[in-house]
C-alpha positions in Angstrom: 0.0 0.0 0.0 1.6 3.3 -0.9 1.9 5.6 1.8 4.4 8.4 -0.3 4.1 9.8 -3.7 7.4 11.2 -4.2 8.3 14.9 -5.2 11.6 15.4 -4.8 13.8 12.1 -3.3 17.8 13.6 -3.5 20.5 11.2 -3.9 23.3 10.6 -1.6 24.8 13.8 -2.9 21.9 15.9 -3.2 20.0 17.9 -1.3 19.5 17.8 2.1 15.5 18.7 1.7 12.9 17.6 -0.2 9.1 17.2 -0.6 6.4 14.4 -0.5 2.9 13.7 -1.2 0.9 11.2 1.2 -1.6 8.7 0.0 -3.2 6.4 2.6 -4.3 6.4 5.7 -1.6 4.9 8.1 -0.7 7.6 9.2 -4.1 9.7 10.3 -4.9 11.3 12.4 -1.4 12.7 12.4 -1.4 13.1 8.4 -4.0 12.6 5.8 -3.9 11.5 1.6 -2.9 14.5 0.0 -0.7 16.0 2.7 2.7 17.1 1.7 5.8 16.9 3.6 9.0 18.5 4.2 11.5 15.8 4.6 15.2 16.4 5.9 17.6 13.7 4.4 20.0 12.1 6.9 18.6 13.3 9.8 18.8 11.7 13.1 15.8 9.8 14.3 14.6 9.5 17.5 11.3 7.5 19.2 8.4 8.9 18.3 9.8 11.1 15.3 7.7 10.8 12.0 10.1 9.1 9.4 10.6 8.2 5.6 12.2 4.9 4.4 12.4 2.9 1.8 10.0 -0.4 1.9 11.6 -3.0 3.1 10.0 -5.4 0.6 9.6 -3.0 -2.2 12.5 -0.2 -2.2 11.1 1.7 -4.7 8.2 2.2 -2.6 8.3 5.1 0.2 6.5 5.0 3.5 5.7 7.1 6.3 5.9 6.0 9.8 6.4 6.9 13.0 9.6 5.4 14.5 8.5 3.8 17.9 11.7 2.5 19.2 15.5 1.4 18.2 15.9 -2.3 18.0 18.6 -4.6 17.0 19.5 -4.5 13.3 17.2 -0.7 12.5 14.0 0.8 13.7 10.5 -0.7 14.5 7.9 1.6 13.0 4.4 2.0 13.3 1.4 4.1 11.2 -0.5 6.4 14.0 -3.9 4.1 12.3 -3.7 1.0 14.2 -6.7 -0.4 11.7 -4.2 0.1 8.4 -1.5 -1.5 9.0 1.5 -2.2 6.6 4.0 -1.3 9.0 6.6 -3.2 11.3 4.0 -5.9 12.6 4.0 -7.2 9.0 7.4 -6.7 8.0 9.4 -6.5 11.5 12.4 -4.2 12.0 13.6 -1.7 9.4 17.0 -1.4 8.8 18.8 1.5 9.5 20.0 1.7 5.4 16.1 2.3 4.6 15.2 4.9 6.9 15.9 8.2 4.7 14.8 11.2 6.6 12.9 12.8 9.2 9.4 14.5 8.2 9.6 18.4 9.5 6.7 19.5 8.4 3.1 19.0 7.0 1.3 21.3 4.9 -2.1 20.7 4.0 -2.9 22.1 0.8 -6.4 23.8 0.2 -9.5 22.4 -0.7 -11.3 22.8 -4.3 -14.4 23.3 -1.8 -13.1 24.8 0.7 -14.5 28.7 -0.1 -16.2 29.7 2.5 -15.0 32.3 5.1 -15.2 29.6 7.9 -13.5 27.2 5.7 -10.5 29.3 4.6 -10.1 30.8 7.8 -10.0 26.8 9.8 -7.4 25.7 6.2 -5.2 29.0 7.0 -5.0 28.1 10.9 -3.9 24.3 10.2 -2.6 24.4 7.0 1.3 24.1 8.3 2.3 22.3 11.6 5.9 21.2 12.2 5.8 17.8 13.2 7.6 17.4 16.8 8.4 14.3 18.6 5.1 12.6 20.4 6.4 10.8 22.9 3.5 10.1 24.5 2.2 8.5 21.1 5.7 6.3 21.2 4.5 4.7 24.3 1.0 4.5 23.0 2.6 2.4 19.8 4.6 0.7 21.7 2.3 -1.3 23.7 0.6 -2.5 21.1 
């Protein structure tokens, strides 16, 4: 299941920044399809951080998780949606090679119906919203 359509993905050499689209619900209520996000390469992870990797099945495909804790061998992530899945319950610790970034930042783009004054005014209030470390969410995921 995609959770990533991918803007901007930089090589090793590239830039340290880039942009994603996200499709699926995994990840909600944190992030919904058609959010984008701001994505810093290389970053350091830590529990709880929302993160970008590389599929560990399916390398060309790019997910969005939240990394719940460090484990031997990489990182065990989880979607915030415990009813989606696709996420370390099915395919058990992610390497620390697949794990690309950190997301910074989500931006919800406006509406095609969104027009009215109420609307616009609730879209410019929530539109962007760094994401921060939930810990409380970590211990949350991990339990389960």
């Amino acid at each position: 299941m995609p959770e990533l359509s991918q803007e901007g993905e930089r090589g090793r050499t590239g830039a340290p920044f880039g942009l994603a689209e996200v499709t699926g619900p995994s990840m909600l209520p944190t992030l919904h399809h058609g959010d984008r996000l701001l994505l810093r390469y290389g970053a350091a992870v830590r529990p709880g951080d929302v993160v970008v990797l590389r599929h560990p099945f399916q390398q060309d495909l790019l997910v969005v998780k939240r990394a719940v804790e460090r484990r031997e061998g990489g990182w065990w992530v989880l979607g915030d949606n415990p009813y989606a899945g696709g996420d370390s319950t099915d395919y058990g610790v992610v390497p620390d090679e697949l794990v690309l970034g950190r997301a910074w930042l989500r931006y919800r783009p406006l509406r095609p119906g969104q027009r009215s004054p109420l609307a616009l005014a609730r879209w410019v209030f929530s539109a962007a919203r760094p994401l921060l470390t939930d810990r409380s969410a970590s211990r949350r995921l991990r339990a389960r």
